[in-house]
C-alpha positions in Angstrom: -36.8 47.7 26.5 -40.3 46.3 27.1 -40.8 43.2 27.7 -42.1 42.5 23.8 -39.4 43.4 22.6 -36.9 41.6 24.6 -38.8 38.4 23.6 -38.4 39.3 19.7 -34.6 40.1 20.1 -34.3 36.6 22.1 -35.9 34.8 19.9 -34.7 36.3 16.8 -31.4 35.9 18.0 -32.1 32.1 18.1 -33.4 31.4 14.7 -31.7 34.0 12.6 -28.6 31.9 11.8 -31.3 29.0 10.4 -33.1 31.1 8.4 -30.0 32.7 6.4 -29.1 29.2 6.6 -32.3 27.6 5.2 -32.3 30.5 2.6 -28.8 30.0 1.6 -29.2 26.2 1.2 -31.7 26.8 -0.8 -30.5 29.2 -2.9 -27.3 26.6 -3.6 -29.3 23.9 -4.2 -31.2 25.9 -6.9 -35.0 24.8 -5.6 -37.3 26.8 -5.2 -38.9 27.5 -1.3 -41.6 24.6 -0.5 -44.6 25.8 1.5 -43.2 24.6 4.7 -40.0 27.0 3.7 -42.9 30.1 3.5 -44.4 29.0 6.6 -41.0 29.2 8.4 -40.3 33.2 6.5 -43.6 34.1 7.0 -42.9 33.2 10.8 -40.1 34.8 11.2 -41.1 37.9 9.2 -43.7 38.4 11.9 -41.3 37.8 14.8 -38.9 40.3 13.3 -42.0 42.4 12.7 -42.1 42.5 17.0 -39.1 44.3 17.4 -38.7 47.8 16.4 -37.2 49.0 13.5 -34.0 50.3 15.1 -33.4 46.9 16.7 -34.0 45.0 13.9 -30.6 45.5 12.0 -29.0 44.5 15.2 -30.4 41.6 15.4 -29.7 40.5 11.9 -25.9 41.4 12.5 -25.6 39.7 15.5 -27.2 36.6 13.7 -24.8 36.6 10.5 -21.7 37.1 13.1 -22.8 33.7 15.0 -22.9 32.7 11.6 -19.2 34.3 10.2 -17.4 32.7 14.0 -18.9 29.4 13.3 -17.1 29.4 10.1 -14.5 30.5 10.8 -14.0 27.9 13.8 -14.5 24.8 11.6 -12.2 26.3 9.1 -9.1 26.6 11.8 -9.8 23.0 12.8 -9.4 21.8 9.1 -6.3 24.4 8.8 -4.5 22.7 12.1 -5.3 19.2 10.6 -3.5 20.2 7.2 -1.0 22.0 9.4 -0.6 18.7 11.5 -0.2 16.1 8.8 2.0 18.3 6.5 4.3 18.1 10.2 4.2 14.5 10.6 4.8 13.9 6.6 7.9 16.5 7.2 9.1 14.2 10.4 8.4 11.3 8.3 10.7 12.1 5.2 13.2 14.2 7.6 13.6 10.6 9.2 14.3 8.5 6.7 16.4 10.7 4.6 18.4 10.3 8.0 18.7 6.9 8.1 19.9 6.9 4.7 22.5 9.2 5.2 23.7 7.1 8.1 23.8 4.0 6.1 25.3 6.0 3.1 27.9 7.3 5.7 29.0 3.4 7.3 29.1 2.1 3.9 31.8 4.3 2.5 33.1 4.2 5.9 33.4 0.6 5.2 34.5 0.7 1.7 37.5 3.5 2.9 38.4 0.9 5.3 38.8 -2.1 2.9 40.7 -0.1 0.1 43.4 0.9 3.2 43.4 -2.6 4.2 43.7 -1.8 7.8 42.5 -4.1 10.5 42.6 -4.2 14.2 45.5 -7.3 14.3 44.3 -9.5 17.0 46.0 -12.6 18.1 43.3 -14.9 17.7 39.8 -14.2 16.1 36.8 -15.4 16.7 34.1 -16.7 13.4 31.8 -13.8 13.9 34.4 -11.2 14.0 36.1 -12.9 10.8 33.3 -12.6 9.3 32.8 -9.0 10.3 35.9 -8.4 8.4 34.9 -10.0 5.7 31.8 -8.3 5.0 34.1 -5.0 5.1 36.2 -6.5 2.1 33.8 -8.2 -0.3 31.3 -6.4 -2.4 28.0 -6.6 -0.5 26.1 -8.8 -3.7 28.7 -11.3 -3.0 28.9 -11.7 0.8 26.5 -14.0 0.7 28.3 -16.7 -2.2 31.5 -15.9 -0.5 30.2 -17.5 2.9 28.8 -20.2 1.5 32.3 -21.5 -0.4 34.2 -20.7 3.3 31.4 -22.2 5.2 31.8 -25.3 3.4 35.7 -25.5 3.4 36.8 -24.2 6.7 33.5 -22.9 8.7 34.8 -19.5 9.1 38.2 -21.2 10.5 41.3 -19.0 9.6 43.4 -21.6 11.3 42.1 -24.7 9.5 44.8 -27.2 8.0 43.4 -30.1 5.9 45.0 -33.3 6.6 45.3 -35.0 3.3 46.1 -31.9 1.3 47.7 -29.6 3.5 45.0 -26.6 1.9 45.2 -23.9 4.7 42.9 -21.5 5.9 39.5 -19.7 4.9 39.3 -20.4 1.4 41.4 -24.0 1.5 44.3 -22.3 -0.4 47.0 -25.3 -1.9 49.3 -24.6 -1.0 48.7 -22.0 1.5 51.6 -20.4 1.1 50.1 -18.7 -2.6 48.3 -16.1 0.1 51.7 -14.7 0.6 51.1 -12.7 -2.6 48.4 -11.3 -0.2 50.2 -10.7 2.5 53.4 -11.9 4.5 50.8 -12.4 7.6 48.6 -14.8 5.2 48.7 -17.6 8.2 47.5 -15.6 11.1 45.6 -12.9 9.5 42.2 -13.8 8.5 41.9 -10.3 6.5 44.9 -11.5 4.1 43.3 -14.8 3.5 39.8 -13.0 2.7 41.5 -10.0 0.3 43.5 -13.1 -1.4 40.3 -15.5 -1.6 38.2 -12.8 -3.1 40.9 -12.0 -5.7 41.3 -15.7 -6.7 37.7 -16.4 -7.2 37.5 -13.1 -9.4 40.5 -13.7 -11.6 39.7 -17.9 -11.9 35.9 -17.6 -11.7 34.6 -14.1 -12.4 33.1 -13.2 -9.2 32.5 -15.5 -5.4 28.6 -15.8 -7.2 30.5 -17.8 -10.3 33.5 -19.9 -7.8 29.7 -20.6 -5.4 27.9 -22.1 -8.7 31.2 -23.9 -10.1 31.2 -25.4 -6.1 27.8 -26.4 -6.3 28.6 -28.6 -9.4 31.6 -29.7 -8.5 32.1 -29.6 -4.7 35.2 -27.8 -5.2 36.2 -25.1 -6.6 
């Protein structure tokens, strides 16, 4: 190859990609070519015209595959970005329809636990477990009224005897001997005293939510 030739086919090489580049932006654009566009054609016309004719072709080929790999790299980067997101959108969903499932799961556990009415008998509880217990036996939109009425008339003390009125237990029950329609274990078992509390303040009251507002006016209930 003489040494003309070698310069055309470097050169060439170089500035092939811009000028199907430049020609293809401007035939998207819809524009005609400005002078400085036939400047930069003419010029490459004449360094095309340098090489010889069989090299020519070669040239251009080797120019429109820079051009085809370039593509083609910047469209597998946006394909593993797409790829990459769709992942994290699938761990993202995957995950919380997990966490659902697991709460779905405790709660029935829950609820199949309170409908058997078996509990771990202990013989003494503490306030946090009774009220572990509880939260396994009353409906979960009426935990919250449910603790305020025992709050208020024992603090969560399965034990506690009134002195003027003898009312025993969670819920104050006069006399405390009605939770035996609960449960024979009504004075030791803080899960007999809740089942019967809940029941009294649906049958007298409606629901804890109703017995909480009657307290509230009242200071009994």
């Amino acid at each position: 190859m003489s040494r003309t030739s070698a310069r055309g086919l470097a050169v060439v090489s170089a500035t092939a990609v811009t000028t199907v580049g430049a020609v293809m932006g401007v035939a998207q654009a819809g524009t005609a070519p400005s002078a400085g566009d036939d400047q930069t054609a003419a010029g490459d016309a004449t360094l095309l015209a340098d090489i010889p004719e069989g090299r020519q072709a070669q040239v251009q080929t080797v120019a429109l595959t820079r051009q085809a790999d370039t593509q083609a790299v910047a469209a597998d980067a946006v394909a593993r970005t797409s790829a990459e997101e769709a992942a994290r959108k699938q761990a993202a969903e995957a995950a919380v329809a997990k966490r659902q499932a697991a709460e779905e799961k405790a709660k029935k556990e829950r609820e199949a636990k309170a409908a058997s009415g078996v509990f771990p008998v202990r013989s003494s509880y503490t306030a946090a477990q009774v009220q572990a217990i509880a939260r396994q036996i009353v409906p979960g939109g009426q935990f919250q009224c449910f603790s305020n009425i025992v709050d208020h008339e024992s603090t969560w003390n399965y034990l506690a005897v009134n002195p003027s009125s003898g009312a025993y237990g969670l819920v104050q029950a006069l006399p405390g001997s009605k939770m035996a329609s609960a449960g024979a274990d009504w004075q030791t078992n803080p899960a007999t005293q809740i089942k019967w509390g809940l029941n009294y303040m649906n049958v007298r009251y409606g629901s804890p939510c109703d017995a909480w507002a009657y307290w509230q006016a009242h200071g009994n209930y």
